[in-house]
NUVOVEX-888692 format. One record per residue (C-alpha): x, y, z; residue in three letters. Coordinates in steps of 0.25 Angstrom, whole numbers, plus 5000, padded with zeros to 4 digits. Layout:
N
XYZALA;...
// end
This chain:
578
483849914941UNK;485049884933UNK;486449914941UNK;487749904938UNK;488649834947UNK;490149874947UNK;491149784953UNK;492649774951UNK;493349644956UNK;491849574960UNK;490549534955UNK;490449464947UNK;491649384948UNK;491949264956UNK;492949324966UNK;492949484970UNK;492549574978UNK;491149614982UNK;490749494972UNK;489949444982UNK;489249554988UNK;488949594975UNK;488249464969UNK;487449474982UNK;486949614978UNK;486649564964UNK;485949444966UNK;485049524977UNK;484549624968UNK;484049534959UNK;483049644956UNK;483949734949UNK;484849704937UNK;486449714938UNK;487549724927UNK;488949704933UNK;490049784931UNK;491449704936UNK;492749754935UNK;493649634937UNK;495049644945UNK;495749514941UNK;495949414930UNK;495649294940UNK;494349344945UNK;493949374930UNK;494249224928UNK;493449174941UNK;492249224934UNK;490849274938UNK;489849234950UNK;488549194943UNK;487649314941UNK;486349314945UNK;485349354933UNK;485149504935UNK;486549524931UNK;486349584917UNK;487749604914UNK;489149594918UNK;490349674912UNK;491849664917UNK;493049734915UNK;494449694920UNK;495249784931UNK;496549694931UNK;497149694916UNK;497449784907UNK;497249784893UNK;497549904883UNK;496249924878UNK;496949974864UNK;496250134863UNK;497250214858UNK;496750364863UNK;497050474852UNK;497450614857UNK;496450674863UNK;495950554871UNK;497350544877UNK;497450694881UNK;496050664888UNK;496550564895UNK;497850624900UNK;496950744906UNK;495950644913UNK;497150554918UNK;497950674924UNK;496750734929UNK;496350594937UNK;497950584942UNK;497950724946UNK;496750714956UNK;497250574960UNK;498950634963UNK;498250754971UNK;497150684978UNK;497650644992UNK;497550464994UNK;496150434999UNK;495750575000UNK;494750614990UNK;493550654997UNK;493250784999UNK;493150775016UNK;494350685019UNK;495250825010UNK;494550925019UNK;494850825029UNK;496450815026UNK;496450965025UNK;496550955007UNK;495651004997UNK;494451074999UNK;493051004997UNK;492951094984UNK;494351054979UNK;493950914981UNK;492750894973UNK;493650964963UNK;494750844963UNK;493450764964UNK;492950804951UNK;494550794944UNK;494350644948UNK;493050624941UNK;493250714930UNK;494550634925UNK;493850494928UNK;492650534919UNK;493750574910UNK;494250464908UNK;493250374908UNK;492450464896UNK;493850464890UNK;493850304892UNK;492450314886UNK;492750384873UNK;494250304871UNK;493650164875UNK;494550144886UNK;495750224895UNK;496650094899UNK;497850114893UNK;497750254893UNK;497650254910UNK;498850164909UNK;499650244900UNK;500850334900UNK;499850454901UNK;499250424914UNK;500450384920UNK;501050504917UNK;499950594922UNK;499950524936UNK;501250554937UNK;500950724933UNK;499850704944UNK;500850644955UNK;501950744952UNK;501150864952UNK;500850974962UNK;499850944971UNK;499950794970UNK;499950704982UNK;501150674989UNK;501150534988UNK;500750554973UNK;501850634970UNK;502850504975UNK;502150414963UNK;503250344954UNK;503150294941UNK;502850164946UNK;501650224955UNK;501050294942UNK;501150164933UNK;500550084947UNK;499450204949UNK;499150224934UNK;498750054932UNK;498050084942UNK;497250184939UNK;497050114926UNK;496350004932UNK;495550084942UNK;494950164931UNK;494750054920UNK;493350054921UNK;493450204913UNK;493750104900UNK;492550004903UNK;491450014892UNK;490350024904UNK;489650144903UNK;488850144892UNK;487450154892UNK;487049994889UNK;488349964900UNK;488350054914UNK;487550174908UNK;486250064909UNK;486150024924UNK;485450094933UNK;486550094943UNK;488050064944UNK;488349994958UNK;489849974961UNK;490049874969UNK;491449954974UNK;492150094972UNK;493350094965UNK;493450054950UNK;492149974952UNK;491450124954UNK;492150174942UNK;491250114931UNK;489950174941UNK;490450304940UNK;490650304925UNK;489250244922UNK;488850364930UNK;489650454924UNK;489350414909UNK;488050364912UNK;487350414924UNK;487250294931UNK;486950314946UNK;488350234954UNK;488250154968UNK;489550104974UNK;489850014985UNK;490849984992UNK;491149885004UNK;492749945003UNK;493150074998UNK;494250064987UNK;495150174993UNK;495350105005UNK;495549964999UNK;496650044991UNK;497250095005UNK;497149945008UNK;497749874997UNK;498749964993UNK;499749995005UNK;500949954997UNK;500850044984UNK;501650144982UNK;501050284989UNK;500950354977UNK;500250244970UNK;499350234982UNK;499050384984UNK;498450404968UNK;497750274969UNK;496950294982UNK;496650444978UNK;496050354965UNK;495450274973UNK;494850394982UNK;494450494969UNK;493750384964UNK;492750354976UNK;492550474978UNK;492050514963UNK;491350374966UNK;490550404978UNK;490250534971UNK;489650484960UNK;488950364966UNK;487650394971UNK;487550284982UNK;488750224988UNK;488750094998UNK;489850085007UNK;489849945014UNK;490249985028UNK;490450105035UNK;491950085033UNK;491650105019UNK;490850205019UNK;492050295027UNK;492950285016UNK;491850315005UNK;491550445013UNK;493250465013UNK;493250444999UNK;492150554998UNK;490650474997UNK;489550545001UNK;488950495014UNK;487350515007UNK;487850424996UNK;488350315004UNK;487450205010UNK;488250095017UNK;487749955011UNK;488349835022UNK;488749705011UNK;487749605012UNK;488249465014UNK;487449335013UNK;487149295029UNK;486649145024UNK;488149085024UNK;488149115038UNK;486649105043UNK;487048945049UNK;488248985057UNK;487449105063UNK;486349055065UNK;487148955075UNK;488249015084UNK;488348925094UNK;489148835086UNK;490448915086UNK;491648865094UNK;491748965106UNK;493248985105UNK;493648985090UNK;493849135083UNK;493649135069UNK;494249235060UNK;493649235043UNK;494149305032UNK;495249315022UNK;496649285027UNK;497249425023UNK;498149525031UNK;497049635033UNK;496349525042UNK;497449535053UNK;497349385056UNK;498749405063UNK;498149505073UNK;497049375074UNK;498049285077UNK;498749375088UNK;497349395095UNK;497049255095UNK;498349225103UNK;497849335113UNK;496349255112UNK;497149105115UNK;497649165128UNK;496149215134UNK;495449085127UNK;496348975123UNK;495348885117UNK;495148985105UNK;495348955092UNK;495449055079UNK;495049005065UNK;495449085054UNK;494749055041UNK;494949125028UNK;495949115016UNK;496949205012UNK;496949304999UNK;498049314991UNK;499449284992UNK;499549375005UNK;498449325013UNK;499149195011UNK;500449255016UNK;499649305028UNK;498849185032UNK;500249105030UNK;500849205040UNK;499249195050UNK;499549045050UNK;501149055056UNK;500649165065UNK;499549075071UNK;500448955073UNK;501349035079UNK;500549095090UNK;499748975091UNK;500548855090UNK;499648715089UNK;499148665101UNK;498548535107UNK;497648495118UNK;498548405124UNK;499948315121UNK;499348205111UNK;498348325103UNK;498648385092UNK;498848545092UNK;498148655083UNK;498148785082UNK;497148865089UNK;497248965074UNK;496748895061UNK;496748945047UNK;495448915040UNK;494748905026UNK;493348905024UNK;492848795014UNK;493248685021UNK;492648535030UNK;492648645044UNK;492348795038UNK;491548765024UNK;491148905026UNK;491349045032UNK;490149035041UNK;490848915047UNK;492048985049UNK;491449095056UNK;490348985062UNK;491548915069UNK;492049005078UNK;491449085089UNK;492149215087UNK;492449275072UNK;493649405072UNK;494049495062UNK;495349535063UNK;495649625049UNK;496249745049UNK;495549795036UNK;494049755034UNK;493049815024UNK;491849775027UNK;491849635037UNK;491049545028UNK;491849425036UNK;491349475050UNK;489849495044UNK;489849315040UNK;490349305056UNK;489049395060UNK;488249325050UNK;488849195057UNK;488449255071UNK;489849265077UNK;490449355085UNK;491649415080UNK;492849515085UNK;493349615073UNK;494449715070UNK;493949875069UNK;494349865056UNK;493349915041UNK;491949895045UNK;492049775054UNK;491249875066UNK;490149915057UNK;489949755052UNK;489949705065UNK;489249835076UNK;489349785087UNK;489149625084UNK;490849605087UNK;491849655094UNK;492849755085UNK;494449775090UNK;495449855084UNK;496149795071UNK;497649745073UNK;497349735090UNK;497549575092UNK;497249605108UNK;495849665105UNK;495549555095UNK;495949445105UNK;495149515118UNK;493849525108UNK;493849395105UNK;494349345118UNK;493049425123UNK;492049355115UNK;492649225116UNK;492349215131UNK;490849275129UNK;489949175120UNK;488649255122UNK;489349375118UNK;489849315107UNK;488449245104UNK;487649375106UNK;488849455096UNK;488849365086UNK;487249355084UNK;487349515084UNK;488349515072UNK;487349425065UNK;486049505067UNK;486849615064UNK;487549535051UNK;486049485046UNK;485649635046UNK;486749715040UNK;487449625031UNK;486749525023UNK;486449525008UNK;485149555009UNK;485349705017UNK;486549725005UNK;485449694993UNK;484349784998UNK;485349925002UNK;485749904989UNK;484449894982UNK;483950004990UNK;485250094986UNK;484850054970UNK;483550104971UNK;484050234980UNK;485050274969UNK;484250234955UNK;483050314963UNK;483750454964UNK;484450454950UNK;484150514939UNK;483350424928UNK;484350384918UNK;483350334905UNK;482150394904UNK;480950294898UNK;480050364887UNK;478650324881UNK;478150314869UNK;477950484869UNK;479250514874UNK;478850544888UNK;479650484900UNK;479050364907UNK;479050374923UNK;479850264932UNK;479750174917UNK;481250134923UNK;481150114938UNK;482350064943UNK;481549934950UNK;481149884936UNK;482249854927UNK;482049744922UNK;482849664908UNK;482349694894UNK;481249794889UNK;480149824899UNK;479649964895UNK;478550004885UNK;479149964872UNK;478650114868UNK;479650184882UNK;481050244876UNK;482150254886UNK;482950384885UNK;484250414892UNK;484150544903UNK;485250624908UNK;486450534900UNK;487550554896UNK;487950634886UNK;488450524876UNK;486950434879UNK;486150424869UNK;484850534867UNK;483950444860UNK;483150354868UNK;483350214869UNK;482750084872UNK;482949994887UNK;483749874884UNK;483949754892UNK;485249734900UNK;486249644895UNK;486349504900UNK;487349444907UNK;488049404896UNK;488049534888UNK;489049634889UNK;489849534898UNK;491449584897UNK;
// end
């Protein structure tokens, strides 16, 4: 089987998200062939380079999301009166569409629009995206064109007129410019030279690795090219919006998240199988409008052998030291830590609490700066007598060094592991604790309660009391502790390893390729279709049919060629390379 992995800001680059997950998938399916699909987001992890591809990657193709460059295409008259239509039609739904709001039962449930009136909206989204993109398709590229005067100007019709949303109608003309970049960036893909029938149109499946702008070349593949579309997503893109956004303006926040919403939901429309990574997930795909017989929920598979050594021997812990692992970021609450810890030193005073991790960016630095005051401030150094030295009962680790070379000996030197966010996806952090055997204390917070069952104990985010009585609880009651933490890794070693990930997805390829429509047709000498002379299971590089069969497109699109044509071999890892 030959798939189409669409990434953006990942695989197969060095640093990015889901890069990891998805070598893993890659590398596990080694029975299948992959050409990846990357869309970058920045000009340092394009000069970080690739991770080293493993043979049945056939080819790699990668556009940029973070510059711009006029692509030159001068549009005559009637390609700009197309366009204006398309544009002002994508604006309209987006100014009249309520933020986040775009599926069909969460308007009946606000008291809006009726299910008939919101499959119409629907069908305005898509019928202006396919627009544009057959438009891109015929011009050779819309950049400039969704940056341009034109487009700003019909945002700021759709804002202004009757019926739009109110915090749509309050867009300035720096909102639009902001809102209109964006939108340009968002919906590059439509310019990409993709979908043709050598490119996207020849895999047998196109798997996003994430909704958003990675979903977008999927969608036109199946729209130009009837190429069946699964989408993962271990976070849904609307909410990380909500997330990431809270200081933009709330025009420019209300026509983005509507964006954001219209587009997962013509997503999960089109795609025939989608796989949330947690239940959390899969609650905001079902906001956003996903059919619940489409979706299959796919926990992340994580390599368990890093951590088989420190599971395999608990005893070793010290009894008394907490240990919290992670990236050093606000969302991970480490002041709300800090505040249960002092709670924790007054029930046990021999406790100690290791934090290890680094900080991201300039303002996890700020915020690990402001951790380290707050800890020697509630916990001045102390010493066990008059001629010893003090130390803070609080330090502030790295892994990578002589004591913690690695995250299983982090989460291997304590007895007790918390999580103490405020904003989680999905826990991968608290699934190496279960893999190291440790019992740990966790916020209610993403899918923190469906990682763990009931391995942990679970308090309420932002509640320093309940944190500090959870842990004070298993602190005093090693065996509970001891039968806890060999519970979360029995349950780890079942639900969350590599091996569980590669074989749902396997199992979801053959699912969809078995209940699509064949897309080429092998013919024999007489003319005569050859049964199952392309099963899914035996694609294989170069020519291995009859030298007599012909292979003839079925059901294409109009602009595919009638006669019949001839397999050919997939490009190489260096072909087609951009």
């Amino acid at each position: 089987m030959r798939i189409g992995l669409l990434t953006e800001g990942g695989y197969p680059y060095v640093s990015g998200e889901a890069g990891l997950w998805c070598d893993r998938l890659v590398r596990g399916l080694e029975q299948h062939e992959f050409d990846v699909y990357a869309l970058s987001r920045s000009e340092r992890q394009e000069d970080e380079g690739w991770v080293p591809l493993p043979p049945q990657v056939g080819r790699v193709r990668t556009a940029s999301l973070w510059d711009f460059e006029d692509d030159g295409v001068v549009h005559g008259r009637r390609a700009r009166r197309r366009f204006a239509e398309c544009y002002g039609e994508l604006a309209a739904v987006l100014c009249t569409t309520a933020p986040g709001n775009s599926s069909a039962s969460s308007e009946r449930a606000s008291g809006g629009a009726s299910e008939g009136e919101s499959a119409l909206e629907a069908d305005r989204f898509a019928n202006a995206l396919y627009g544009l993109a057959e438009l891109a398709r015929d011009e050779g590229g819309l950049p400039a064109a969704l940056r341009s005067e034109t487009a700003v100007r019909a945002l700021e019709r759709a804002c202004r007129a009757p019926g739009a949303h109110r915090s749509a109608r309050e867009a300035r003309v720096p909102d639009l410019l902001a809102v209109a970049a964006r939108l340009e960036r968002a919906l590059r893909p439509l310019s990409l030279d993709w979908y043709e029938e050598d490119d996207l149109g020849a895999v047998d499946l196109c798997h996003a690795a994430s909704g958003g702008t990675a979903a977008l070349p999927g969608l036109l593949a199946r729209h130009f090219c009837d190429v069946p579309l699964l989408v993962t997503e271990y976070g849904v893109r609307l909410r990380t919006h909500y997330l990431t956004e809270p200081d933009a303006p709330p025009a420019m926040r209300s026509v983005l998240a509507a964006f954001h919403g219209r587009l997962a939901a013509e997503t999960y429309r089109r795609a025939a199988v989608i796989t949330p990574g947690n239940a959390h997930a899969r609650r905001w795909q079902e906001r956003c409008g996903a059919d619940r017989a489409k979706l299959r929920t796919v926990h992340p598979g994580m390599d368990a052998t890093p951590f088989a050594e420190t599971g395999e021997s608990p005893g070793y812990a010290d009894p008394h030291t907490l240990v919290w692992v992670g990236r050093v970021e606000p969302a991970k609450d480490l002041v709300s830590l800090l505040h249960a810890f002092a709670e924790i030193r007054k029930a046990e005073p021999r406790a100690r609490l290791r934090i290890v991790g680094s900080p991201t960016g300039p303002d996890g630095a700020a915020y690990l700066a402001h951790c380290e005051g707050l800890a020697a401030q509630l916990f001045p150094d102390e010493a066990d007598g008059p001629h010893a030295v003090g130390r803070n009962p609080v330090s502030f680790e790295e892994t990578g060094g002589p004591e913690l070379p690695s995250r299983a000996d982090a989460y291997g030197a304590g007895a007790l592991v918390v999580l103490s966010s405020v904003v989680e996806g999905f826990p991968s952090g608290l699934v190496e604790a279960m893999f190291c055997g440790r019992a740990t204390v966790s916020t209610d917070v993403g899918a923190v309660v469906e990682a763990i069952g009931g391995t942990g104990l679970v308090v309420p985010p932002r509640n320093p009391r309940a944190l500090a009585e959870a842990c004070v609880a298993l602190l005093r009651d090693p065996e509970r502790r001891e039968r806890l933490g060999a519970a979360a890794r029995a349950r780890a070693l079942e639900l969350f390893t590599v091996e569980q990930n590669v074989a749902a997805f396997h199992g979801i390829y053959l699912e969809i390729l078995s209940s699509v429509p064949v897309r080429r047709v092998v013919l024999d000498d007489t003319g005569e279709p050859l049964p199952f002379a392309v099963p899914a299971e035996a694609h294989v590089p170069g020519r291995w049919t009859d030298p007599t069969a012909r292979v003839v497109a079925r059901g294409g699109p109009g602009w595919a060629t009638d006669a019949p044509v001839r397999a050919t071999s997939p490009a190489s890892a260096t072909e087609g390379v951009r």
